[in-house]
Every structure is written in structure tokens, then in C-alpha cells.
SEKOLVEX-568597 format. One record per residue (C-alpha): residue in one letter; x, y, z; residue number from 1. Coordinates in steps of 0.02 Angstrom, whole numbers, plus 50000, padded with zeros to 5 digits. Example, Ala and Ser with C-alpha at 12.3 -4.5 7.8 and 13.67 -1.06 7.14 Angstrom:
BEGIN
A|50615|49775|50390|1
S|50684|49947|50357|2
***
This chain:
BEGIN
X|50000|50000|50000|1
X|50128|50126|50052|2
X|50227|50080|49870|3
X|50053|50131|49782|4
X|50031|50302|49873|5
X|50232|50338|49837|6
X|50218|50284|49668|7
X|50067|50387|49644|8
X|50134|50530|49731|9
X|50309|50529|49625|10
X|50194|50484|49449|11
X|50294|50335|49431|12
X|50207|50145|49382|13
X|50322|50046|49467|14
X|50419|50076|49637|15
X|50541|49959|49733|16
X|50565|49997|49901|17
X|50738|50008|49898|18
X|50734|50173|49756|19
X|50618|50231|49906|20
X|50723|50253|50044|21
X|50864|50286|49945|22
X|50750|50447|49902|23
X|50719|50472|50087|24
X|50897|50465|50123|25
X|50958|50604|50009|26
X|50825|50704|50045|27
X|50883|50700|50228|28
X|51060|50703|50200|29
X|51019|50875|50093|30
X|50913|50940|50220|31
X|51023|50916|50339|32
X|51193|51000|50253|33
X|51083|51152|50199|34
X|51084|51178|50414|35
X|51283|51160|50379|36
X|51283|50996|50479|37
X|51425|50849|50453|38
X|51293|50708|50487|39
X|51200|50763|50317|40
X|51367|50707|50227|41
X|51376|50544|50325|42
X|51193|50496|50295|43
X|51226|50547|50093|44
X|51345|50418|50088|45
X|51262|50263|50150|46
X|51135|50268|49979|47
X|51308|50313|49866|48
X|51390|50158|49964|49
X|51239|50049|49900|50
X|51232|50108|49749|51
X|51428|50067|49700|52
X|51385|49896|49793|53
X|51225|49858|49674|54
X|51345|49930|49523|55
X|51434|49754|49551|56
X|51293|49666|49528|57
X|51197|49723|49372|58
X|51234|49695|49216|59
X|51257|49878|49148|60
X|51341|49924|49294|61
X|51310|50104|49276|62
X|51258|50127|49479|63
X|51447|50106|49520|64
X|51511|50274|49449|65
X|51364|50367|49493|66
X|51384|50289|49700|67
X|51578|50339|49666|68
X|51557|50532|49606|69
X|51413|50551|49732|70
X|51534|50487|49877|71
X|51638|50590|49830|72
X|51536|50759|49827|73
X|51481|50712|50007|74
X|51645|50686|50070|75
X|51693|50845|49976|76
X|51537|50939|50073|77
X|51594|50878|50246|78
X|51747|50927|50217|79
X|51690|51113|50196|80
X|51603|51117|50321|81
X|51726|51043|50428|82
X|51832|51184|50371|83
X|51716|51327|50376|84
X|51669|51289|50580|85
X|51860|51281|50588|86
X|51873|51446|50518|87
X|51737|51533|50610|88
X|51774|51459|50765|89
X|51970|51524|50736|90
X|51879|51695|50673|91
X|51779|51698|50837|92
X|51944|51662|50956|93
X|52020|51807|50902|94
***
């Protein structure tokens, strides 16, 4: 039932519940780094871990270099914002 109402919510015929909470998750994560929080990073990587791990699996493959490059621009995001508290924290000190 809850696959229905999402699907018919997103316009989409068929769902699997796995695309769903990938959704949820980077929703979240984005939510969460637009409040310039590290944890938004963290939870954006767990669907970009899964989706180089299901990359393995299929037979075009094409999830792998999408989970890579999405890693990657999460790690790159709590990275500045690691640096940017660092900064205005030093800023702040002074």
C-alpha cells in the first residue's frame, strides 16, 4: 500500500522499496547540510555506498560510477564544512 501512494505521489508505475528510501535518504542528507551539519554528509553516503555495491551486481553496471562521484561530493561537502566551523570558530577566538 505505502509503494502505491509513493508511486502515485512521485507519477511513477512501478516503485521498489529500495529506490524509496534511497529517496528518503538524500533528501535527509540535503536537508540536513543546507543547516551546515557533518551528519547530512555521513547519511549521503550510506545510499552512494549501495549504489557502487548494486553497480557490482547488474549487468550495465552504471550505479557504480554514479555511487563513486556522489561519495565523493559528500565527502567533499563535509569537508567544507569541517573547514568553515574551523574557520569561524578560529575567526571567533580572536
Amino acid at each position: 500500500m505505502f509503494l502505491d501512494m509513493a508511486s502515485a505521489l512521485l507519477g511513477i508505475n512501478s516503485l521498489e522499496m529500495s529506490a524509496i528510501l534511497v529517496e528518503i535518504l538524500f533528501v535527509f542528507a540535503g536537508f540536513l547540510l543546507s543547516k551546515k551539519l557533518i551528519i547530512g554528509g555521513v547519511i549521503g553516503m550510506i545510499p552512494s555506498v549501495y549504489l557502487v555495491l548494486s553497480g557490482n551486481h547488474s549487468k550495465t553496471g552504471i550505479e557504480t560510477p554514479i555511487g563513486i562521484v556522489l561519495f565523493t561530493y559528500y565527502l567533499l561537502c563535509i569537508v567544507d564544512i569541517y573547514m568553515n566551523k574551523r574557520k569561524s570558530n578560529i575567526i571567533n577566538k580572536s
